[in-house]
N, CA, C and O atoms as CSV, one atom per row, in Angstrom:
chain,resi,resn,atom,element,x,y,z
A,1,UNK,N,N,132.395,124.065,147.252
A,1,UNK,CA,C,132.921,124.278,145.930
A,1,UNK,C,C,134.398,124.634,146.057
A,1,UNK,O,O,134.687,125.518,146.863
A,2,UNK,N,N,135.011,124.262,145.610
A,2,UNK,CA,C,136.337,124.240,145.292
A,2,UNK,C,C,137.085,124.288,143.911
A,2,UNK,O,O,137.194,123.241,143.272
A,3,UNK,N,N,137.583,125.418,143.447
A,3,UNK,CA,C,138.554,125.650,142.315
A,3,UNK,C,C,139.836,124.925,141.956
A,3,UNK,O,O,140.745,124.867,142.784
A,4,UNK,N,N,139.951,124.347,140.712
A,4,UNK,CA,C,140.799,123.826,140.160
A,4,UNK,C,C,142.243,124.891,140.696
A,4,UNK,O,O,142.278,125.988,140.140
A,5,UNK,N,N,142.983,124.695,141.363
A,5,UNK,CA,C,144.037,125.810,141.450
A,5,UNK,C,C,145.177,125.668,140.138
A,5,UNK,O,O,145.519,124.669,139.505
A,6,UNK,N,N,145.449,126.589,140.064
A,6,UNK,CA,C,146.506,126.894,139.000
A,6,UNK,C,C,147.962,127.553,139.772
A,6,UNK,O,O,148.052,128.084,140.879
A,7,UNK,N,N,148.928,127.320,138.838
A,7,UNK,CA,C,150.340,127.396,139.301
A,7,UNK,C,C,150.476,129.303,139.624
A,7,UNK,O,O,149.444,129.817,139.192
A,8,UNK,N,N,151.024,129.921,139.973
A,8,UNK,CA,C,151.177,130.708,140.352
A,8,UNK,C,C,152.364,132.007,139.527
A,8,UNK,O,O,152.676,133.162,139.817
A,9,UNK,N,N,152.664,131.251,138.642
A,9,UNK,CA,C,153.053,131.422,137.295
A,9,UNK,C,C,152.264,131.781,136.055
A,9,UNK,O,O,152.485,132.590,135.154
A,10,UNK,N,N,151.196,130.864,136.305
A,10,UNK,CA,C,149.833,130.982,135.242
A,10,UNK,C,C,149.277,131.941,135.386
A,10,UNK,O,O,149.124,132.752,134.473
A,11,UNK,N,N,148.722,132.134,136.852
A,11,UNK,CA,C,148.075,132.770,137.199
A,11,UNK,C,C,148.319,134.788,137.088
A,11,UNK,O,O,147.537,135.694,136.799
A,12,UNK,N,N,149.769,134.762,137.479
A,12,UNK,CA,C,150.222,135.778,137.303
A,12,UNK,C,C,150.357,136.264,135.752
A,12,UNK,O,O,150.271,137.431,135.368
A,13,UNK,N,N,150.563,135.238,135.033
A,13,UNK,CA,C,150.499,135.541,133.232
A,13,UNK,C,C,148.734,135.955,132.547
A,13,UNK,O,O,148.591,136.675,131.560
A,14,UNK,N,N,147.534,135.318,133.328
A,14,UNK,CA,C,146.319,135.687,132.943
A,14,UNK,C,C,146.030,136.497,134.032
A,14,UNK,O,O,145.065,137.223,133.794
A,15,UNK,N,N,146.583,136.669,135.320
A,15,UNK,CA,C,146.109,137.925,135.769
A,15,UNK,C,C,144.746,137.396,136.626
A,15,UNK,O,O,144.079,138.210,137.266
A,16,UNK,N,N,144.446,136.173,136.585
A,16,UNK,CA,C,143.052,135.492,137.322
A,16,UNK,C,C,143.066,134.023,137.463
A,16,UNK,O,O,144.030,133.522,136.883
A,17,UNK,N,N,142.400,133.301,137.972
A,17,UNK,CA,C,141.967,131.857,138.141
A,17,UNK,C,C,140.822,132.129,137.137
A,17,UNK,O,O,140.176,133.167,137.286
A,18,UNK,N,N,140.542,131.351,136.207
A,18,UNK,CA,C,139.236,131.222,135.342
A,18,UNK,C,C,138.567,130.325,136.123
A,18,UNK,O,O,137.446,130.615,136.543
A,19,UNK,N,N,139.275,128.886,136.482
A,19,UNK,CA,C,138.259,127.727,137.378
A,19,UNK,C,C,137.722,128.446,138.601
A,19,UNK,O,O,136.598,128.052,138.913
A,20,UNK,N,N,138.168,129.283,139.284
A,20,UNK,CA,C,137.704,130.432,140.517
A,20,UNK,C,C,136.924,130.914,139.908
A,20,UNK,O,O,135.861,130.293,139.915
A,21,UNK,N,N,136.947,132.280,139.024
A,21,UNK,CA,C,136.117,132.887,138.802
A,21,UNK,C,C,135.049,132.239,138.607
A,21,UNK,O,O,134.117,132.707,139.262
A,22,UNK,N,N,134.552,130.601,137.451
A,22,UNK,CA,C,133.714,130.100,137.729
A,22,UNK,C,C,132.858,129.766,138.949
A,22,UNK,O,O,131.707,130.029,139.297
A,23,UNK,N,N,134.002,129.003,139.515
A,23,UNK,CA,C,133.568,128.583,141.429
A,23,UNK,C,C,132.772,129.585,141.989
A,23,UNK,O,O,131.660,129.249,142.399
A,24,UNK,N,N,133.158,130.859,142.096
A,24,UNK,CA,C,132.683,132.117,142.517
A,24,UNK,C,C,131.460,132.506,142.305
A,24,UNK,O,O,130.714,132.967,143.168
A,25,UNK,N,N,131.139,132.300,140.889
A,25,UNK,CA,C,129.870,132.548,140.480
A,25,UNK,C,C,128.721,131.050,140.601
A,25,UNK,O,O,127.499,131.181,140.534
A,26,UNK,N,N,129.131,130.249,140.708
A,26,UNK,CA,C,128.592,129.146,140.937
A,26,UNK,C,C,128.484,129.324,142.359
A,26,UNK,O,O,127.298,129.533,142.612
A,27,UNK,N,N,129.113,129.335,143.296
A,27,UNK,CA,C,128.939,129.796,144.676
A,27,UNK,C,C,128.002,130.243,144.889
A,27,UNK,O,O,127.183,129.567,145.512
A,28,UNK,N,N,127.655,131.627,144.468
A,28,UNK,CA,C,126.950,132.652,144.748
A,28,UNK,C,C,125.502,132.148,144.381
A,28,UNK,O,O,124.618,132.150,145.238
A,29,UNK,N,N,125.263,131.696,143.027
A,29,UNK,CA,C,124.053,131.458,142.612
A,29,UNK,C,C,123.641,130.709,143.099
A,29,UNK,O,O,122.428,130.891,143.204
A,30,UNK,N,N,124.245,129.081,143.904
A,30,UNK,CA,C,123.528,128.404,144.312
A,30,UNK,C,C,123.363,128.563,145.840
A,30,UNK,O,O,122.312,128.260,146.406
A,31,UNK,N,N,124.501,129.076,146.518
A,31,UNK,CA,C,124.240,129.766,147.565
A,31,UNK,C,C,125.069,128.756,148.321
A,31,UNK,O,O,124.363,128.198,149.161
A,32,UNK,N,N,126.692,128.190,148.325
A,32,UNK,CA,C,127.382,127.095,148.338
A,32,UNK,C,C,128.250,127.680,148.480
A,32,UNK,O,O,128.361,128.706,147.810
A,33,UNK,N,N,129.767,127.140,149.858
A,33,UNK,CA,C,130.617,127.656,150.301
A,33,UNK,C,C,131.470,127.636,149.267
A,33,UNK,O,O,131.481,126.606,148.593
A,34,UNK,N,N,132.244,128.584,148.949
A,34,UNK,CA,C,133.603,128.108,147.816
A,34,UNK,C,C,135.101,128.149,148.549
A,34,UNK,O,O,135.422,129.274,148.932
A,35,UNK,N,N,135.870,127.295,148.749
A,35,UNK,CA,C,136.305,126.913,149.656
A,35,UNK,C,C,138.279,126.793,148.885
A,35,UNK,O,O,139.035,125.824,148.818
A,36,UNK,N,N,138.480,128.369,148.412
A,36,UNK,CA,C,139.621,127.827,147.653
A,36,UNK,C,C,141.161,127.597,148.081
A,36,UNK,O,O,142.155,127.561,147.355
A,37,UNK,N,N,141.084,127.490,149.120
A,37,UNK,CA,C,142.564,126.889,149.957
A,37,UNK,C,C,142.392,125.789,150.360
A,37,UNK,O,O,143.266,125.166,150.963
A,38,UNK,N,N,141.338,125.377,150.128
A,38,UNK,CA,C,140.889,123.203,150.111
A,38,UNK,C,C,141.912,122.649,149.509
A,38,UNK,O,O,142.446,121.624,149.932
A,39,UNK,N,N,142.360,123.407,148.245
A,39,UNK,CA,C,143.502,122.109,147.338
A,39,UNK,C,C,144.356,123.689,146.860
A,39,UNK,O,O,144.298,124.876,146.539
A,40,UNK,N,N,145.115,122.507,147.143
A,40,UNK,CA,C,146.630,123.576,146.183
A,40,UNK,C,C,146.826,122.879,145.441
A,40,UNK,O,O,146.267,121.787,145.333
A,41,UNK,N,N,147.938,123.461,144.511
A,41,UNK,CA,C,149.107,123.051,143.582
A,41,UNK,C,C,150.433,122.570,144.104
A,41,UNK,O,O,151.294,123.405,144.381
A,42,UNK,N,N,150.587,121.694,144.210
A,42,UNK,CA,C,152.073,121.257,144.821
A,42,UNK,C,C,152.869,121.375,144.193
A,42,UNK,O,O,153.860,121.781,144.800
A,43,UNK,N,N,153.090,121.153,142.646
A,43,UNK,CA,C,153.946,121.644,141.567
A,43,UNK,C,C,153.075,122.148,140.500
A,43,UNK,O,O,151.877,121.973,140.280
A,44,UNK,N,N,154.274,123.033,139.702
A,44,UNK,CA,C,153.743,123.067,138.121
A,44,UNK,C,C,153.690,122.463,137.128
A,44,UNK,O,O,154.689,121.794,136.865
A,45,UNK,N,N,152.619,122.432,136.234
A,45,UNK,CA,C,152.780,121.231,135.386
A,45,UNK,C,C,152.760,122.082,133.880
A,45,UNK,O,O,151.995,123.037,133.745
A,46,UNK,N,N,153.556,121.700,132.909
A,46,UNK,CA,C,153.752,121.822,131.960
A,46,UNK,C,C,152.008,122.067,131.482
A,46,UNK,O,O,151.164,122.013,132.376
A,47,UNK,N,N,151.561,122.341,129.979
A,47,UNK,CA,C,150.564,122.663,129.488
A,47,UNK,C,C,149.811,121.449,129.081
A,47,UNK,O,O,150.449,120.629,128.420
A,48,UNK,N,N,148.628,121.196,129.342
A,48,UNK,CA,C,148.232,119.606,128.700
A,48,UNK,C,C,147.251,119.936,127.090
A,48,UNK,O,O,146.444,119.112,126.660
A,49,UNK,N,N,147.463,120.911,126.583
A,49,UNK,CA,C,147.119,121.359,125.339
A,49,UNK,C,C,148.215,120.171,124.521
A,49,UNK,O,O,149.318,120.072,125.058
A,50,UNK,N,N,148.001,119.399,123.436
A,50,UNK,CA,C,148.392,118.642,122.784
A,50,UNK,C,C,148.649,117.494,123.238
A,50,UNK,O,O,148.863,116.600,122.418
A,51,UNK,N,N,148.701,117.186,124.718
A,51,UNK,CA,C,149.048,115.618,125.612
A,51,UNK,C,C,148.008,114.983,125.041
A,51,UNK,O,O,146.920,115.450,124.702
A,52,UNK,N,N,148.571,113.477,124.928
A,52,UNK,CA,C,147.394,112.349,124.300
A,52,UNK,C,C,147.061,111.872,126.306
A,52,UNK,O,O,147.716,112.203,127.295
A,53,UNK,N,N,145.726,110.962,126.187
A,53,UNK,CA,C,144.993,111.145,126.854
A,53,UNK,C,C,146.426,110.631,128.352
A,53,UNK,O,O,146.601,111.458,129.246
A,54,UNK,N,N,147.071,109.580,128.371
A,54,UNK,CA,C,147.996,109.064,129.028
A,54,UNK,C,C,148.941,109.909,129.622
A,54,UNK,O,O,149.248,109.798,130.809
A,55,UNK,N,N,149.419,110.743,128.874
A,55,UNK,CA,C,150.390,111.934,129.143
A,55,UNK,C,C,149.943,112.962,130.102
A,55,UNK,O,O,150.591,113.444,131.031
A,56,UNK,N,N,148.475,113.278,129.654
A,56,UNK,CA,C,147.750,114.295,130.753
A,56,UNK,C,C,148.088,113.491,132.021
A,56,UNK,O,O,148.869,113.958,132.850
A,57,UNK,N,N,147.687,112.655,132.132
A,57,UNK,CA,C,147.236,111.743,133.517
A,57,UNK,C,C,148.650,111.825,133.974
A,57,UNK,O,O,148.711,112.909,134.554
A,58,UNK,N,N,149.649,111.341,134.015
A,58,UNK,CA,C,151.218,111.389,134.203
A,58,UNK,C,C,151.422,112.916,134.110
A,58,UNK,O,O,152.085,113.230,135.099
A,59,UNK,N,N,151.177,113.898,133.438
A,59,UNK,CA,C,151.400,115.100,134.007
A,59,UNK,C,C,151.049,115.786,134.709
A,59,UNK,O,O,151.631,116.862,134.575
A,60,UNK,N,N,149.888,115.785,135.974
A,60,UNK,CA,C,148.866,116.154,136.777
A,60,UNK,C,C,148.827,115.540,137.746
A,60,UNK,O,O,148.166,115.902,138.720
A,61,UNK,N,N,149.608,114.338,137.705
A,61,UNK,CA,C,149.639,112.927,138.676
A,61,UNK,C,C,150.220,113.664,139.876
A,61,UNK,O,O,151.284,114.228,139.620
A,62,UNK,N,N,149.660,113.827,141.451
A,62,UNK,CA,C,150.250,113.953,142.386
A,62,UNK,C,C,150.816,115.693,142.469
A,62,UNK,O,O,151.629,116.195,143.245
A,63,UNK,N,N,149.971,116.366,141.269
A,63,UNK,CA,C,150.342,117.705,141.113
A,63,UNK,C,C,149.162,118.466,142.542
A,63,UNK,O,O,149.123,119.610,142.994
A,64,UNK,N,N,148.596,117.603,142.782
A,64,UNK,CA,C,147.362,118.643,143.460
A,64,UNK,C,C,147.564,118.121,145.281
A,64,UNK,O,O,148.117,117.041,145.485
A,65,UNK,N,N,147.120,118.895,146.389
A,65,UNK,CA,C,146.967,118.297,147.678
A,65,UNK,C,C,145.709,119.226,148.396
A,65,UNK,O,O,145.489,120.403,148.110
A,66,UNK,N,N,144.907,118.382,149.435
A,66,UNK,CA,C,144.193,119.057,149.548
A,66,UNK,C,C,144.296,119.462,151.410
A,66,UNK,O,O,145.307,118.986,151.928
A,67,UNK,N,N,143.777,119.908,151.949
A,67,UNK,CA,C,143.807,119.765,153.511
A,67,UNK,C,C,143.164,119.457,153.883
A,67,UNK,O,O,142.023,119.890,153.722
A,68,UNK,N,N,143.589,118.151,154.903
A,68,UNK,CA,C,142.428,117.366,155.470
A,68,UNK,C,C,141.739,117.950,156.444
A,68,UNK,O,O,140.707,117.363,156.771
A,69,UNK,N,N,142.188,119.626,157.402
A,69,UNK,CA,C,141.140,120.157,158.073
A,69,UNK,C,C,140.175,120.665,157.193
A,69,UNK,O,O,139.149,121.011,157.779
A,70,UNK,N,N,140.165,120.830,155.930
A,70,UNK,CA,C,139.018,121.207,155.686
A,70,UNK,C,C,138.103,120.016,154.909
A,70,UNK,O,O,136.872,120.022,154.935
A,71,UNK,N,N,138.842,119.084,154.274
A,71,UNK,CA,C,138.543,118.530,153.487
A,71,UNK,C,C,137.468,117.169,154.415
A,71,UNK,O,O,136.250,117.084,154.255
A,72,UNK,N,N,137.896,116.684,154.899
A,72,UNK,CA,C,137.677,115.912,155.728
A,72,UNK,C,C,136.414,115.609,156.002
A,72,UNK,O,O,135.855,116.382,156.781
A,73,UNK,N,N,135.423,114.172,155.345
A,73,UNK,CA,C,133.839,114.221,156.234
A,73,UNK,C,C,132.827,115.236,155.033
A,73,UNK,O,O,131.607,115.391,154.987
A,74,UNK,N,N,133.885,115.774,154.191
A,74,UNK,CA,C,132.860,116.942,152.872
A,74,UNK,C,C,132.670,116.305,152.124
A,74,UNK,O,O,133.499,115.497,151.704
A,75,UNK,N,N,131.456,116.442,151.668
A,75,UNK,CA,C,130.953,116.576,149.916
A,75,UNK,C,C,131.816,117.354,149.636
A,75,UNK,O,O,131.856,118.340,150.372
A,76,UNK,N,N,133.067,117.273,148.274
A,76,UNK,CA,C,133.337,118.309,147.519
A,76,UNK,C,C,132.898,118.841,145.751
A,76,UNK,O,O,132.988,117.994,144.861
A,77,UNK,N,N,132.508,120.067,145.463
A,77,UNK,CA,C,132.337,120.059,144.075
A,77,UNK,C,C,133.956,120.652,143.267
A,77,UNK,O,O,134.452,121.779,143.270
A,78,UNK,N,N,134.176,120.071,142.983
A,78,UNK,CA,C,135.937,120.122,141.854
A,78,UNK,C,C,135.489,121.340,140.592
A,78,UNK,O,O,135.068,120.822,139.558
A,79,UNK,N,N,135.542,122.780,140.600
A,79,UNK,CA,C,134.960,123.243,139.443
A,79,UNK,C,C,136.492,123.660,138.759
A,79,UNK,O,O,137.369,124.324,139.311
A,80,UNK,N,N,136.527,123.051,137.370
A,80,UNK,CA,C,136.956,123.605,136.426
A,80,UNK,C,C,136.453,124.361,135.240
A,80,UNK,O,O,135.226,124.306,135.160
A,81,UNK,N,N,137.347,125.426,133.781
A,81,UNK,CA,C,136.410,125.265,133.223
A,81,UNK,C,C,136.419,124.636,132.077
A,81,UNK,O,O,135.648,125.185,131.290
A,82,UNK,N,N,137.050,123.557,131.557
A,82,UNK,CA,C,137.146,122.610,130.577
A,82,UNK,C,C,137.571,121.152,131.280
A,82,UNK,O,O,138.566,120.959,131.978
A,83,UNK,N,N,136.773,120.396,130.988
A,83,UNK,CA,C,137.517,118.784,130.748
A,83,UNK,C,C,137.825,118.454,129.507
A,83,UNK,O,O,137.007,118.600,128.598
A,84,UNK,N,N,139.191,117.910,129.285
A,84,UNK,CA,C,139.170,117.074,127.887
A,84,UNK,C,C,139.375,115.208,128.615
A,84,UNK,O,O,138.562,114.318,128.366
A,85,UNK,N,N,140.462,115.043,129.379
A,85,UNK,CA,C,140.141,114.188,129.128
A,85,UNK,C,C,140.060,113.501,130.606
A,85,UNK,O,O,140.199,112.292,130.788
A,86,UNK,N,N,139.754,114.690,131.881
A,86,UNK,CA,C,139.273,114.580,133.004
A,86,UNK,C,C,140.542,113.969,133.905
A,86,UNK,O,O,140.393,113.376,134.973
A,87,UNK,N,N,141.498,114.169,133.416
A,87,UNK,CA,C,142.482,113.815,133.906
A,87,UNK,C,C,143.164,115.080,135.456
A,87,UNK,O,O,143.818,114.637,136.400
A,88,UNK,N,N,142.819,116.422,135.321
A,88,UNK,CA,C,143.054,116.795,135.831
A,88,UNK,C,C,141.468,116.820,137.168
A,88,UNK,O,O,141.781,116.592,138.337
A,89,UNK,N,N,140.454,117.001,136.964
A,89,UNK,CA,C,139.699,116.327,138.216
A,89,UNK,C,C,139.885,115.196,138.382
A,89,UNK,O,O,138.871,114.841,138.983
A,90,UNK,N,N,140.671,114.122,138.227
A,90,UNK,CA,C,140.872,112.820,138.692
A,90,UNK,C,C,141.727,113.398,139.753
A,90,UNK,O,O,141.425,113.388,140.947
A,91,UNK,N,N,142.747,113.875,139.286
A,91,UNK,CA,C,143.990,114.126,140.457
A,91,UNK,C,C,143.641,115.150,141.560
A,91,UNK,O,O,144.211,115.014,142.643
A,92,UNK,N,N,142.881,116.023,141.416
A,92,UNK,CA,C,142.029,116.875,142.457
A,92,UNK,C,C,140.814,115.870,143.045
A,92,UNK,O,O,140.184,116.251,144.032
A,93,UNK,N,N,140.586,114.931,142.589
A,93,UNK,CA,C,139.675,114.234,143.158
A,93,UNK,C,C,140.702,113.410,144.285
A,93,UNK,O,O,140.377,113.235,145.459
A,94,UNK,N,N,141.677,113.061,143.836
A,94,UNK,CA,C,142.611,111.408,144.786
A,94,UNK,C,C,143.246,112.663,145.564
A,94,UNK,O,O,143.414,112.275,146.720
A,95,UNK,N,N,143.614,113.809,145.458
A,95,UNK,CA,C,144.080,114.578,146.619
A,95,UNK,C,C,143.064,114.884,147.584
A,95,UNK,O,O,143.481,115.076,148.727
A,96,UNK,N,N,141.492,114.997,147.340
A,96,UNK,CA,C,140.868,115.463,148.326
A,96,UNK,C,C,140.045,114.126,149.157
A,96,UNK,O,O,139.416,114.133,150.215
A,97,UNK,N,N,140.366,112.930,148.124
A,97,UNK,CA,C,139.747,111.118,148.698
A,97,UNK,C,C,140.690,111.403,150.182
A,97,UNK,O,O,140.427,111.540,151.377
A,98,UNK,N,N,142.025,111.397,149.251
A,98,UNK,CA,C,143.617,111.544,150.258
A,98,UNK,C,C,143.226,112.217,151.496
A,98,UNK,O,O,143.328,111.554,152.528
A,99,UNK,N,N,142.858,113.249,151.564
A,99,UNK,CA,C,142.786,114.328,152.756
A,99,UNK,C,C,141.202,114.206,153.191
A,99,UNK,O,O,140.591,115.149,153.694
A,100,UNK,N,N,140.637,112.944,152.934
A,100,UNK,CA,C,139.274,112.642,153.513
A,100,UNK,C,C,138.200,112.934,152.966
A,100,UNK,O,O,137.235,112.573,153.641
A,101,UNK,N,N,137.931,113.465,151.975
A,101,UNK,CA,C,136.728,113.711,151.855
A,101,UNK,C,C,135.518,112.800,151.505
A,101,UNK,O,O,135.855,111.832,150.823
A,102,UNK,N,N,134.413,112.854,151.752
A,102,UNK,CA,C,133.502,112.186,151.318
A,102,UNK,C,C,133.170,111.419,150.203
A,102,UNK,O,O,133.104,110.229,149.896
A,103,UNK,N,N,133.040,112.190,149.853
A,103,UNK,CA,C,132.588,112.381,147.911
A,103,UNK,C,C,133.224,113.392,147.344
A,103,UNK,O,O,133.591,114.386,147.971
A,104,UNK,N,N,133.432,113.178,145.897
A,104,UNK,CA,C,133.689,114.318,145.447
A,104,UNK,C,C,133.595,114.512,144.045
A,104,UNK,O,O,134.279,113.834,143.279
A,105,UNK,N,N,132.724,115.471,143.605
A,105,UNK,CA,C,132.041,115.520,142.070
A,105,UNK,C,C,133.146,117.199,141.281
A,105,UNK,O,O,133.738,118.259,141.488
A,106,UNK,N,N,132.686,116.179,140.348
A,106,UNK,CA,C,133.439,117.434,139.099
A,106,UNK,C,C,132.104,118.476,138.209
A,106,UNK,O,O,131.026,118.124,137.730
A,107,UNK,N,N,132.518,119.321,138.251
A,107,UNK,CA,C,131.640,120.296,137.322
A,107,UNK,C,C,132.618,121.055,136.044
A,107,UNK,O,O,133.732,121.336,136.485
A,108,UNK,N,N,132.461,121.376,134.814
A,108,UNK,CA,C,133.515,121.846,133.953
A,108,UNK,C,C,132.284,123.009,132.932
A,108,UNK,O,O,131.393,122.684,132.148
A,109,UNK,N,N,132.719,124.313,133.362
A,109,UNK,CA,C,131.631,124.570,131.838
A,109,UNK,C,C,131.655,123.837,130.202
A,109,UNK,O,O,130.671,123.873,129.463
A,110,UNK,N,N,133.051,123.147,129.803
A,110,UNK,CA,C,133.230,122.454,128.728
A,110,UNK,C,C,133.107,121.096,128.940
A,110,UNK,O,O,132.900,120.633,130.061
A,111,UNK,N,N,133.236,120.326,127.799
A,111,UNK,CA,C,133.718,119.429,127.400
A,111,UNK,C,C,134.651,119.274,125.982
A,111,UNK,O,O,134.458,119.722,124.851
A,112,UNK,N,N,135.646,118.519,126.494
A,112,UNK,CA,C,136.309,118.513,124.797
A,112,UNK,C,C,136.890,116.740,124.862
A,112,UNK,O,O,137.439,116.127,125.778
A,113,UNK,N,N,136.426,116.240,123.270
A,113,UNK,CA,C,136.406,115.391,123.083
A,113,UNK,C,C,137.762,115.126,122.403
A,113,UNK,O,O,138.109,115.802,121.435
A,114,UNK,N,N,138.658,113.978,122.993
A,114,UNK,CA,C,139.855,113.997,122.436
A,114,UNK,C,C,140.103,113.613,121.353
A,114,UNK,O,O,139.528,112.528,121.271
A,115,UNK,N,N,140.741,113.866,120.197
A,115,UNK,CA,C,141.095,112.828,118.918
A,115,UNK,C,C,140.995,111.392,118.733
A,115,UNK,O,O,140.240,110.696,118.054
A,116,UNK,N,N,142.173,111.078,119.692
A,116,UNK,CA,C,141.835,109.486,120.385
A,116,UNK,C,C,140.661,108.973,120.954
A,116,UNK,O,O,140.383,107.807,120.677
A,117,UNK,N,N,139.890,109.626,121.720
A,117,UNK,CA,C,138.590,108.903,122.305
A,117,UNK,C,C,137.759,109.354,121.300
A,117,UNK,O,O,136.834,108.548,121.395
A,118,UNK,N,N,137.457,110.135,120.361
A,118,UNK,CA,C,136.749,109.988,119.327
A,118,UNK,C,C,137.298,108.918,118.333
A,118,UNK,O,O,137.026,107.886,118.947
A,119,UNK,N,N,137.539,108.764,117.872
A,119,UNK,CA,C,138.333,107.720,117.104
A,119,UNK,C,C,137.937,106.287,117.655
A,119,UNK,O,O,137.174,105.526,117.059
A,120,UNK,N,N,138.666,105.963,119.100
A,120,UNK,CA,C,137.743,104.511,119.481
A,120,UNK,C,C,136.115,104.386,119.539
A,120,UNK,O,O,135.485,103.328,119.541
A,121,UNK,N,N,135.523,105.849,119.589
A,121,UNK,CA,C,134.235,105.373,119.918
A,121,UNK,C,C,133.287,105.025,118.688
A,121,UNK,O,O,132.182,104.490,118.597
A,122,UNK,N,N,134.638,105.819,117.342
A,122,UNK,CA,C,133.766,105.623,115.957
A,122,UNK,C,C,134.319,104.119,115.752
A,122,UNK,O,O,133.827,103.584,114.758
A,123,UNK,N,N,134.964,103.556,116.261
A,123,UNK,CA,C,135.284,101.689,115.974
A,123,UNK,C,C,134.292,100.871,116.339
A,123,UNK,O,O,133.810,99.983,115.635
A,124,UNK,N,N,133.865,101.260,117.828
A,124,UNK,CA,C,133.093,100.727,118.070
A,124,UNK,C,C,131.512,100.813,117.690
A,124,UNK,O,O,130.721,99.987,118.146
């Protein structure tokens, strides 16, 4: 298990990792390594609160890296605690493909459905 990392800026403004604290407790209950120096933050990224779905993806792009001594040959689980539009486990996913890993699955306690992808799915 592995935590969404957050900028170090953020972190210091809430005082915690929320995607950790999840990881942590998900850890524990299932009885699963949580492994949170697997992926960093390589930069900071602006807030993706109001980004349409394109913008997230371009703002997160190449924001994450993971280490291939640990990463390497693993199943990883990616825990955040919201997806909207999964843009940020995509890029924690291609940093930890990057640094080898096996597989690698996303877990989010949310979901949030974007304006835009609601909208195409009522067209169709």
């Amino acid at each position: 298990m592995v935590p969404v990392p957050t900028s170090s800026a953020r972190q210091r403004q809430r005082g915690y990792n929320q995607a950790a604290v999840l990881a942590q407790a998900l850890s524990e209950r299932l009885a699963l390594p949580m492994h949170p120096q697997a992926l960093r933050r390589v930069r900071a990224t602006p807030s993706q609160v109001g980004l349409a779905q394109r913008a997230r993806r371009e703002n997160v792009r190449e924001a994450f890296a993971a280490d291939p001594q640990w990463a390497w040959g693993k199943r990883v689980v990616v825990v955040d605690d919201v997806c909207t539009s999964g843009a940020t486990l995509e890029a924690c996913a291609a940093a930890l493909y990057q640094a080898g890993a096996r597989s690698v699955w996303g877990f989010t306690l949310a979901r949030v459905i974007l304006k835009e992808e609601r909208d195409q799915k009522l067209r169709l």
